[in-house]
PyMOL Python script that loads the backbone (N, CA, C, O; Angstrom):
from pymol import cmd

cmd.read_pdbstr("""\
ATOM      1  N   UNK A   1      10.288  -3.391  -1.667  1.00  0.00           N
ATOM      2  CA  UNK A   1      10.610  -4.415  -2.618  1.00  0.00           C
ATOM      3  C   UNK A   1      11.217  -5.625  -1.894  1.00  0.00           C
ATOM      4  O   UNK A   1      10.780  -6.766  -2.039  1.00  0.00           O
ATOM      5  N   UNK A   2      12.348  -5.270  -1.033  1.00  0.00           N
ATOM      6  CA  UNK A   2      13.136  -6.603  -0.584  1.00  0.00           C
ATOM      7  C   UNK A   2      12.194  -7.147   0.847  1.00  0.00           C
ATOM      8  O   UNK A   2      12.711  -8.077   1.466  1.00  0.00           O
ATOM      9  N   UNK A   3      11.018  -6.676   1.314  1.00  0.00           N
ATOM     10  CA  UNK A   3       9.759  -7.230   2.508  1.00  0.00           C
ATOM     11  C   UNK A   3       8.983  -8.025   1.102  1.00  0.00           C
ATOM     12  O   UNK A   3       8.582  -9.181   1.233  1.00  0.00           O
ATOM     13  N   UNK A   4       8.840  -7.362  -0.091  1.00  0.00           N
ATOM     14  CA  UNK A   4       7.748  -8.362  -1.060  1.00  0.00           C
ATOM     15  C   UNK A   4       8.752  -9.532  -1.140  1.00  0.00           C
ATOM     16  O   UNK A   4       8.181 -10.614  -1.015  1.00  0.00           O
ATOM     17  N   UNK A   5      10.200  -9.628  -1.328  1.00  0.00           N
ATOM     18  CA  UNK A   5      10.653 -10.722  -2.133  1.00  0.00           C
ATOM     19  C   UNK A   5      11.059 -11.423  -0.671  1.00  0.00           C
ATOM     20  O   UNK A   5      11.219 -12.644  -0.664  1.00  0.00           O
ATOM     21  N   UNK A   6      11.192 -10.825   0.308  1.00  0.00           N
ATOM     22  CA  UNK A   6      11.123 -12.077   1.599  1.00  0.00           C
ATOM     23  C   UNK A   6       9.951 -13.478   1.334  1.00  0.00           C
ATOM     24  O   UNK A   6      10.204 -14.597   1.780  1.00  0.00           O
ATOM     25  N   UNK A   7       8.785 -13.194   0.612  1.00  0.00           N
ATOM     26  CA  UNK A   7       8.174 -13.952   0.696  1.00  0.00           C
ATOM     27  C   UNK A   7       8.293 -15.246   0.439  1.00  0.00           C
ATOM     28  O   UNK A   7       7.749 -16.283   0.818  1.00  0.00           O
ATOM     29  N   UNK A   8       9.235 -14.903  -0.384  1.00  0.00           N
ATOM     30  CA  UNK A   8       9.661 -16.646  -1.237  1.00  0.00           C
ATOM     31  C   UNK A   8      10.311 -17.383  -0.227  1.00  0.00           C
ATOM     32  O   UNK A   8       9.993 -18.549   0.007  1.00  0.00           O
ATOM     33  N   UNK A   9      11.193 -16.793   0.386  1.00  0.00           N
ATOM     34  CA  UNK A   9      12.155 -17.391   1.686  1.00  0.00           C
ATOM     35  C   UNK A   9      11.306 -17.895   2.636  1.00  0.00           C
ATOM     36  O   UNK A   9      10.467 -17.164   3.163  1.00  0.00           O
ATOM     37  N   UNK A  10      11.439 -19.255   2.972  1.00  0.00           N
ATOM     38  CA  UNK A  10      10.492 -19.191   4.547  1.00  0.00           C
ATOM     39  C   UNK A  10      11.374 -18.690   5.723  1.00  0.00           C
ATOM     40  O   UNK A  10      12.574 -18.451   5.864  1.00  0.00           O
ATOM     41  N   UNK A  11      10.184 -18.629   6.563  1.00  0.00           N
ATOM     42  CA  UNK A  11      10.850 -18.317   7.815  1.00  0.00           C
ATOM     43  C   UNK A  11      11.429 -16.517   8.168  1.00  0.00           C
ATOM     44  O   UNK A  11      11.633 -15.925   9.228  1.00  0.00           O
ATOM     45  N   UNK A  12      11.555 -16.054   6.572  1.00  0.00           N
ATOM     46  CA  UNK A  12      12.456 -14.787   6.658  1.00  0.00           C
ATOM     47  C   UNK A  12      11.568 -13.646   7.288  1.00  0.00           C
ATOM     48  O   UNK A  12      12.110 -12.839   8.042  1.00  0.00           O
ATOM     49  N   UNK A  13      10.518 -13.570   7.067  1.00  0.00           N
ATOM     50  CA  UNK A  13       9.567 -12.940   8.325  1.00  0.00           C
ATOM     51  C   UNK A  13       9.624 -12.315   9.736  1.00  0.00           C
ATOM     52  O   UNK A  13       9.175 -11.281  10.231  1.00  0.00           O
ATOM     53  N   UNK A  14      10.707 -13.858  10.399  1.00  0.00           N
ATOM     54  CA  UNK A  14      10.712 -14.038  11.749  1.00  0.00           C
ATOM     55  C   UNK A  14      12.050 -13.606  12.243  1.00  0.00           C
ATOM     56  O   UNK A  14      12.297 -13.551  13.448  1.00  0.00           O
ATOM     57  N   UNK A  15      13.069 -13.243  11.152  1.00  0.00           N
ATOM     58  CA  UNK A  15      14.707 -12.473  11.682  1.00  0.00           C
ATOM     59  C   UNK A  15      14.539 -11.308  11.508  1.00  0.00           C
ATOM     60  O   UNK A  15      13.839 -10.941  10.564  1.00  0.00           O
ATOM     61  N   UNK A  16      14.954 -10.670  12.109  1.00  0.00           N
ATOM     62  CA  UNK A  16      15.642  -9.475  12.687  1.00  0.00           C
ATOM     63  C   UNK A  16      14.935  -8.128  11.825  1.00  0.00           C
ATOM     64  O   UNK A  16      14.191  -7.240  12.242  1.00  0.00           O
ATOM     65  N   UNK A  17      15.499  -8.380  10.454  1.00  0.00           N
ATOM     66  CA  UNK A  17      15.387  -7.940   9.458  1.00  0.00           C
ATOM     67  C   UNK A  17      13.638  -8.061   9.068  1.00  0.00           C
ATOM     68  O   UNK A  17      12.851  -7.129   9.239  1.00  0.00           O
ATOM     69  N   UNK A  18      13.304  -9.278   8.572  1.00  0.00           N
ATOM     70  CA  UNK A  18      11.993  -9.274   8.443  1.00  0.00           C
ATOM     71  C   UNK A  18      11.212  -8.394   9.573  1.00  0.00           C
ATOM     72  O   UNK A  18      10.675  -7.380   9.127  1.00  0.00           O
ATOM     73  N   UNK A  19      11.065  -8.644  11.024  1.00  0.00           N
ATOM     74  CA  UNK A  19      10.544  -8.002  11.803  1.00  0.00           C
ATOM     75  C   UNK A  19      10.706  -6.237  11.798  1.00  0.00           C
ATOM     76  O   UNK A  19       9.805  -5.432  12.035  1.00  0.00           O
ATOM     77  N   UNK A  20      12.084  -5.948  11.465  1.00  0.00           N
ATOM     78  CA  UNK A  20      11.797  -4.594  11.580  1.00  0.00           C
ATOM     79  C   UNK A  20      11.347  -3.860  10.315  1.00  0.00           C
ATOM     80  O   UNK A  20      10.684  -2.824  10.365  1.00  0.00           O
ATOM     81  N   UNK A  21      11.820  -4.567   8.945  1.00  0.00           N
ATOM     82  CA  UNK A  21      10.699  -4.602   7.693  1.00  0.00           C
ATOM     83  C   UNK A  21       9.367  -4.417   7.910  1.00  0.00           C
ATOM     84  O   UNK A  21       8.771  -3.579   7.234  1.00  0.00           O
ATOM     85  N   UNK A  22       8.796  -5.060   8.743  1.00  0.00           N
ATOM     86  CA  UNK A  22       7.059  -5.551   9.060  1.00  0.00           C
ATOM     87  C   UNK A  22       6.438  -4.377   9.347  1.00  0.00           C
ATOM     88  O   UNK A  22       5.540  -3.824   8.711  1.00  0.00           O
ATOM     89  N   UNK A  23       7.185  -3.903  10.734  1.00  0.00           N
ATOM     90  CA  UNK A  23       7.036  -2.688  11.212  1.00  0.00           C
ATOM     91  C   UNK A  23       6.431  -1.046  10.403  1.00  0.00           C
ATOM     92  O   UNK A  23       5.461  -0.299  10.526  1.00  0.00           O
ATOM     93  N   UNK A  24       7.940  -1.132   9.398  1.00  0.00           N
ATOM     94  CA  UNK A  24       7.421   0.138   8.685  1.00  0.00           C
ATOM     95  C   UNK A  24       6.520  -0.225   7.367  1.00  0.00           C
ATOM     96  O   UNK A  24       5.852   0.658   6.829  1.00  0.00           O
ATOM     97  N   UNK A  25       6.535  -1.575   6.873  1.00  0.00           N
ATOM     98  CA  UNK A  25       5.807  -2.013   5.439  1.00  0.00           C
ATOM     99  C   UNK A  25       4.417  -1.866   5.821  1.00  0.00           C
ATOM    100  O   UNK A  25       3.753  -0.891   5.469  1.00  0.00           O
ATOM    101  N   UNK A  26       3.931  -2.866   6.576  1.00  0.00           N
ATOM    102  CA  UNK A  26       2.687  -3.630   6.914  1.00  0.00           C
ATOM    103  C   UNK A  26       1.738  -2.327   6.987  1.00  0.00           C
ATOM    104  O   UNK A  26       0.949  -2.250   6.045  1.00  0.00           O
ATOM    105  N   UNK A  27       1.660  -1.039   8.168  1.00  0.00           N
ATOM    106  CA  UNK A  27       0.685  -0.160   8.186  1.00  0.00           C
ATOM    107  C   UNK A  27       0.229   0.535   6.649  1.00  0.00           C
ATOM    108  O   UNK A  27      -0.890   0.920   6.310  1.00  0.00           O
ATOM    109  N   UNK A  28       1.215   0.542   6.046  1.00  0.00           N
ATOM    110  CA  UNK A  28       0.647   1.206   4.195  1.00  0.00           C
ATOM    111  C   UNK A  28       0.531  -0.115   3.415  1.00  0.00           C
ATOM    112  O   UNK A  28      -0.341  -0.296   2.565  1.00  0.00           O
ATOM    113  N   UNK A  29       1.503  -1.070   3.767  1.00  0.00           N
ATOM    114  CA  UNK A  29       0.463  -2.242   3.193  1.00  0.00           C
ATOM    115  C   UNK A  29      -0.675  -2.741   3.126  1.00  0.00           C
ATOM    116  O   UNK A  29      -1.094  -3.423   2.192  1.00  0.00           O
ATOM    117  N   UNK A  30      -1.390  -2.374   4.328  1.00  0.00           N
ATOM    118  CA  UNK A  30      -2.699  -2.879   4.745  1.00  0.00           C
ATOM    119  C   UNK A  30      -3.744  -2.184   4.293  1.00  0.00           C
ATOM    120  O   UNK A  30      -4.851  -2.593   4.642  1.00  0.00           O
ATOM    121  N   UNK A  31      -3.673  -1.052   3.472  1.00  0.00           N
ATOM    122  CA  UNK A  31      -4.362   0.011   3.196  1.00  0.00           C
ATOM    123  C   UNK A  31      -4.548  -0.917   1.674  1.00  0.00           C
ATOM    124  O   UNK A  31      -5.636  -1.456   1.474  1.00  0.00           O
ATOM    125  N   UNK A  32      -4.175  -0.964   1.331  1.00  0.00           N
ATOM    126  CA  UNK A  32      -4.299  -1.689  -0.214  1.00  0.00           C
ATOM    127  C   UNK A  32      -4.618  -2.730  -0.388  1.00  0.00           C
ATOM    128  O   UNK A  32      -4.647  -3.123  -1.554  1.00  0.00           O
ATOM    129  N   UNK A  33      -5.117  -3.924   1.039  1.00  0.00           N
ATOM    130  CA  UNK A  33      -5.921  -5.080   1.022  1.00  0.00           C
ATOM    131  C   UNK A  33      -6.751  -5.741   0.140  1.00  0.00           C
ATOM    132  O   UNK A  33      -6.922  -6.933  -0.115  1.00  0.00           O
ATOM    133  N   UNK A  34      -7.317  -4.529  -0.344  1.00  0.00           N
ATOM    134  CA  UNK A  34      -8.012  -4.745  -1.181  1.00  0.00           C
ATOM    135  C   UNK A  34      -7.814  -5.394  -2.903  1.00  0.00           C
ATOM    136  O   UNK A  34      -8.537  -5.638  -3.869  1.00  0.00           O
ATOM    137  N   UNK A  35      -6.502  -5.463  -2.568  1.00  0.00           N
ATOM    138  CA  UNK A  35      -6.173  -5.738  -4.912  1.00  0.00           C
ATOM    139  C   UNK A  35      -5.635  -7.069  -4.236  1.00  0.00           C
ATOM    140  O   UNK A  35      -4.520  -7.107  -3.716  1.00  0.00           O
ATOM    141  N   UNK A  36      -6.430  -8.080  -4.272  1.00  0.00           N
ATOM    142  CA  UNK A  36      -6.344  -9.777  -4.630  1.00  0.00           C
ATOM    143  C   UNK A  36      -6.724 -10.427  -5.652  1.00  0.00           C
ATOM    144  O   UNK A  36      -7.559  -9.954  -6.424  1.00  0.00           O
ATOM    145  N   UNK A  37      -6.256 -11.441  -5.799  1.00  0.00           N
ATOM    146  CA  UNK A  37      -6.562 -12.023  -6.972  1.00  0.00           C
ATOM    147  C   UNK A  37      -6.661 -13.324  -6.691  1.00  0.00           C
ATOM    148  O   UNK A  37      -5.683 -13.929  -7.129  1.00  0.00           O
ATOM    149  N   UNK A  38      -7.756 -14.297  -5.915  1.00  0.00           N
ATOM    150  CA  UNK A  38      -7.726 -15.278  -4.974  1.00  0.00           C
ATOM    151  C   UNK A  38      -6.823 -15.162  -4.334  1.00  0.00           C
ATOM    152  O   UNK A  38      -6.738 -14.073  -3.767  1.00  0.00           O
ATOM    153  N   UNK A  39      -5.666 -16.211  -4.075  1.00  0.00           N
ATOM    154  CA  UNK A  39      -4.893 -16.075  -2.949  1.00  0.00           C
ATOM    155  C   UNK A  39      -3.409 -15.416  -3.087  1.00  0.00           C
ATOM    156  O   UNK A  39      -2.454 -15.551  -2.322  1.00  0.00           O
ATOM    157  N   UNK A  40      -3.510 -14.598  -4.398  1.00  0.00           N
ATOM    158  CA  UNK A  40      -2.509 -13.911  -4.887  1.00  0.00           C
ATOM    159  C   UNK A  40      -2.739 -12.092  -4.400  1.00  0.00           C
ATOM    160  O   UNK A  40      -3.628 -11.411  -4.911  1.00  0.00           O
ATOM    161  N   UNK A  41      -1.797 -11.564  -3.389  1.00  0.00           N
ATOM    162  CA  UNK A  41      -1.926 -10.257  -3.098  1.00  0.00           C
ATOM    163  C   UNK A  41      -1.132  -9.687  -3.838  1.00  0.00           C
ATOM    164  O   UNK A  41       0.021 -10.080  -4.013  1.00  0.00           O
ATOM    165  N   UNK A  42      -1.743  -8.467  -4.489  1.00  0.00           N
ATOM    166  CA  UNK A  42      -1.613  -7.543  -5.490  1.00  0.00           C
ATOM    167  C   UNK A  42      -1.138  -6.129  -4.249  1.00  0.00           C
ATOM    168  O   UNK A  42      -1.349  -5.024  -4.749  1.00  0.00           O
ATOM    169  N   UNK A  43      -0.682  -6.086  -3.097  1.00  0.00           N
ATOM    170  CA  UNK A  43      -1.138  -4.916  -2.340  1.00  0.00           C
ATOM    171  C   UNK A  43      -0.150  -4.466  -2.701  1.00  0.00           C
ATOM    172  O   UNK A  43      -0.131  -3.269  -2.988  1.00  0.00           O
ATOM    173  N   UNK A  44       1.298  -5.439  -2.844  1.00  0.00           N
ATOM    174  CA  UNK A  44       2.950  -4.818  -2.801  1.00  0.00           C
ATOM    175  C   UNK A  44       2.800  -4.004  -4.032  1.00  0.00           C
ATOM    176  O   UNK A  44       3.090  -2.808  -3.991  1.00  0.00           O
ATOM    177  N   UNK A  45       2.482  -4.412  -4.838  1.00  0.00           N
ATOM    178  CA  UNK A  45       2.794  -3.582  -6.445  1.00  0.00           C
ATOM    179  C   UNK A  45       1.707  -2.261  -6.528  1.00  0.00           C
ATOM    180  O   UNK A  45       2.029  -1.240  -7.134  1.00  0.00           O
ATOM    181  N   UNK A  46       0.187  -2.422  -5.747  1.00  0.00           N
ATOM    182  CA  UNK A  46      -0.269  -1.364  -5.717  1.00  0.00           C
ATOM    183  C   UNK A  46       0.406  -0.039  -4.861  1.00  0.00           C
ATOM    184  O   UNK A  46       0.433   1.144  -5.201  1.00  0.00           O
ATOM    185  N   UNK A  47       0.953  -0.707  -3.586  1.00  0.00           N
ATOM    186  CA  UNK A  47       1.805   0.099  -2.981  1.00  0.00           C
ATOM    187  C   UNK A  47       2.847   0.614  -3.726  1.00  0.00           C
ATOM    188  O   UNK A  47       2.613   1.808  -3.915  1.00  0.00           O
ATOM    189  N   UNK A  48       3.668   0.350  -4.132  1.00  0.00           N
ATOM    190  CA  UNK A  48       4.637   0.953  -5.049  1.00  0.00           C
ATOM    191  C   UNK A  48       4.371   1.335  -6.374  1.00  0.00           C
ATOM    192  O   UNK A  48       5.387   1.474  -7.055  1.00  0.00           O
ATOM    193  N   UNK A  49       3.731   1.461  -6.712  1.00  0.00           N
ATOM    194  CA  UNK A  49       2.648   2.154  -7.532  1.00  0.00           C
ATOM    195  C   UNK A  49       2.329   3.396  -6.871  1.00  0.00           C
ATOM    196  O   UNK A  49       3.124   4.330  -6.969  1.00  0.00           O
ATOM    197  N   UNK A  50       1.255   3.522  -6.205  1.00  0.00           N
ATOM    198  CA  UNK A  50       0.815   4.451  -5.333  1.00  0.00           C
ATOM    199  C   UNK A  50       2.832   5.617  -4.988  1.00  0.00           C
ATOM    200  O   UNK A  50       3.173   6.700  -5.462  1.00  0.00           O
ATOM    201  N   UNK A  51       3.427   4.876  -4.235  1.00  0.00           N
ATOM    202  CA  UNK A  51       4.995   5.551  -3.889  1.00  0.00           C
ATOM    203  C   UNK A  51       5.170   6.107  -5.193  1.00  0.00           C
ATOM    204  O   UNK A  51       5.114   7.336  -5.209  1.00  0.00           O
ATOM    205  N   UNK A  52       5.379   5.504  -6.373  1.00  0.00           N
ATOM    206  CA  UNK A  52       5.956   6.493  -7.625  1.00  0.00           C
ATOM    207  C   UNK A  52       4.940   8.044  -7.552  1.00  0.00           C
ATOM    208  O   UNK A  52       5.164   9.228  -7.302  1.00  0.00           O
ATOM    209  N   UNK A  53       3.627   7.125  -7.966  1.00  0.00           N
ATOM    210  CA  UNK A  53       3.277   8.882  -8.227  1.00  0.00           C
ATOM    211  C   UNK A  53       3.626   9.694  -7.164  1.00  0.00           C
ATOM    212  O   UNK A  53       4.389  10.642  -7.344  1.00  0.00           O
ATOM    213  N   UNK A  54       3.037   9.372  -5.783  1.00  0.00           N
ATOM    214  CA  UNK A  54       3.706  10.715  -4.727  1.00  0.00           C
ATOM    215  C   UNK A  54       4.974  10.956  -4.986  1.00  0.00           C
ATOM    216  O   UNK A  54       5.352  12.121  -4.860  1.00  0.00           O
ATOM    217  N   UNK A  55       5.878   9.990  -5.383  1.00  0.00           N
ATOM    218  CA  UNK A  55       7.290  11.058  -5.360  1.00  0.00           C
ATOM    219  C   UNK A  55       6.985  11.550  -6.742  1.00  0.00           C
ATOM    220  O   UNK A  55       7.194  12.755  -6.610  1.00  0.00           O
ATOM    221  N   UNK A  56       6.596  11.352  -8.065  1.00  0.00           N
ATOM    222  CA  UNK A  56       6.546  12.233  -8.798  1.00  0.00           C
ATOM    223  C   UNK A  56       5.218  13.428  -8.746  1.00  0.00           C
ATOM    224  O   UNK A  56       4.991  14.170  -9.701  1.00  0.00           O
ATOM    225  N   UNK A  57       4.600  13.445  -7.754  1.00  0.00           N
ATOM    226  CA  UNK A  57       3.653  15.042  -7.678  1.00  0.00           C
ATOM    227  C   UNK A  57       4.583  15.778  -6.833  1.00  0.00           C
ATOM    228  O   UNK A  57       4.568  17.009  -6.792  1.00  0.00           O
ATOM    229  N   UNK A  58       5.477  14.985  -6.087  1.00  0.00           N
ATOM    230  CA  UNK A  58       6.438  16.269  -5.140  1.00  0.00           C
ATOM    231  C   UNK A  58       7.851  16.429  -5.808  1.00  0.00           C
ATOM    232  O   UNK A  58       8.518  17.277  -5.215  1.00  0.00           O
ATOM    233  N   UNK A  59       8.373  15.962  -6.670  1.00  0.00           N
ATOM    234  CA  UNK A  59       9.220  16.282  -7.749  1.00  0.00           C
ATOM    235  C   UNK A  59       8.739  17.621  -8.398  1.00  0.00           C
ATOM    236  O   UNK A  59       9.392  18.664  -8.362  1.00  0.00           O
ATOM    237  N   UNK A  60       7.143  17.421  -9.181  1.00  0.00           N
ATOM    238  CA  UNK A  60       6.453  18.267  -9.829  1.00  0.00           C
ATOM    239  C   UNK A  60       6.331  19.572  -9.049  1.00  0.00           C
ATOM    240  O   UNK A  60       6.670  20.611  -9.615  1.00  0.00           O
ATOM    241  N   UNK A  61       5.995  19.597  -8.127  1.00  0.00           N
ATOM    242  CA  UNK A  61       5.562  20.415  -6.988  1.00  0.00           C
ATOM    243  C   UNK A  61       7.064  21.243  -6.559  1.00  0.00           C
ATOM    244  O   UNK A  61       7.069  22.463  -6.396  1.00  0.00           O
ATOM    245  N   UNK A  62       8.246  20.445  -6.415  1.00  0.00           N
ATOM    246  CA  UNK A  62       9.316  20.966  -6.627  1.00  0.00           C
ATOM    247  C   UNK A  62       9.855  21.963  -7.445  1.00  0.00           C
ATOM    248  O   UNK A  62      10.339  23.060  -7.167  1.00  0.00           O
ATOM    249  N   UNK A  63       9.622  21.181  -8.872  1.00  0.00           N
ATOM    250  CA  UNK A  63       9.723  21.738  -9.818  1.00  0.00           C
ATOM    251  C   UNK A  63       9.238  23.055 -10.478  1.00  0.00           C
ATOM    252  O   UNK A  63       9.788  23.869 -11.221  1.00  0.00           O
ATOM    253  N   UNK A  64       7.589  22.927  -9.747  1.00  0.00           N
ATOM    254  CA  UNK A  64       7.049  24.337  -9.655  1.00  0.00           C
ATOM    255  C   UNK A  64       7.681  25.197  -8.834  1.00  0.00           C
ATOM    256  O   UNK A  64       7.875  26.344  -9.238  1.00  0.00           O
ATOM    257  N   UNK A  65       7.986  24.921  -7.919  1.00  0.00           N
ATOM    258  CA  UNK A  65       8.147  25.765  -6.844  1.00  0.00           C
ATOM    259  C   UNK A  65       9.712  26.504  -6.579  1.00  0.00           C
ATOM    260  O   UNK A  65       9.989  27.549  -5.990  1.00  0.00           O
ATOM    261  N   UNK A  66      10.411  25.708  -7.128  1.00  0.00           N
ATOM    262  CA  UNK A  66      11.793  26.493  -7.228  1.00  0.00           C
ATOM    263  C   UNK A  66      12.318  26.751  -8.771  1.00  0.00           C
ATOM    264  O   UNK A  66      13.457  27.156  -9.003  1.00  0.00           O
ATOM    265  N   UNK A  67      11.194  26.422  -9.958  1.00  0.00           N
ATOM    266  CA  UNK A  67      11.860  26.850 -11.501  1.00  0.00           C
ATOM    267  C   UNK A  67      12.652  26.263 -11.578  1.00  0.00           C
ATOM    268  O   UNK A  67      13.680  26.913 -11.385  1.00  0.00           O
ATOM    269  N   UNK A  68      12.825  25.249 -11.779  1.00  0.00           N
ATOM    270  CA  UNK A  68      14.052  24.261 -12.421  1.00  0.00           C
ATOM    271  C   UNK A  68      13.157  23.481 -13.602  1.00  0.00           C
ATOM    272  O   UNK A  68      13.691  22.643 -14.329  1.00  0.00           O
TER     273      UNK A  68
END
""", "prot")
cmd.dss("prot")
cmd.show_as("cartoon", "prot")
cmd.util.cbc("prot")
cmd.orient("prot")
């Protein structure tokens, strides 16, 4: 969330923070290239999208698995 809302900031990319953001965002970001909308990228929200359900099938999966 806070690598999507760098965007508005210029420059924020290039500190410290942005760079080591880049690092872990960008490789599962890039997988979702695909949801544009002309020059509007849709990847951040498909990505976190995508993050809810996996944590809720391993919640579920939890849930099976120890009866709670």
């Amino acid at each position: 969330m806070v690598y999507a809302l760098m965007s508005w900031f210029p420059n924020s990319y290039g500190t410290a923070i942005g760079r080591f953001l880049a690092r872990i965002v960008e490789p599962f970001e890039s997988l979702f290239n695909f949801a544009t909308i002309g020059m509007i990228s849709l990847a951040p929200i498909v990505a976190l999208a995508v993050l809810s359900f996996v944590q809720m099938g391993v919640n579920y999966l939890g849930q099976l698995l120890l009866g709670y």
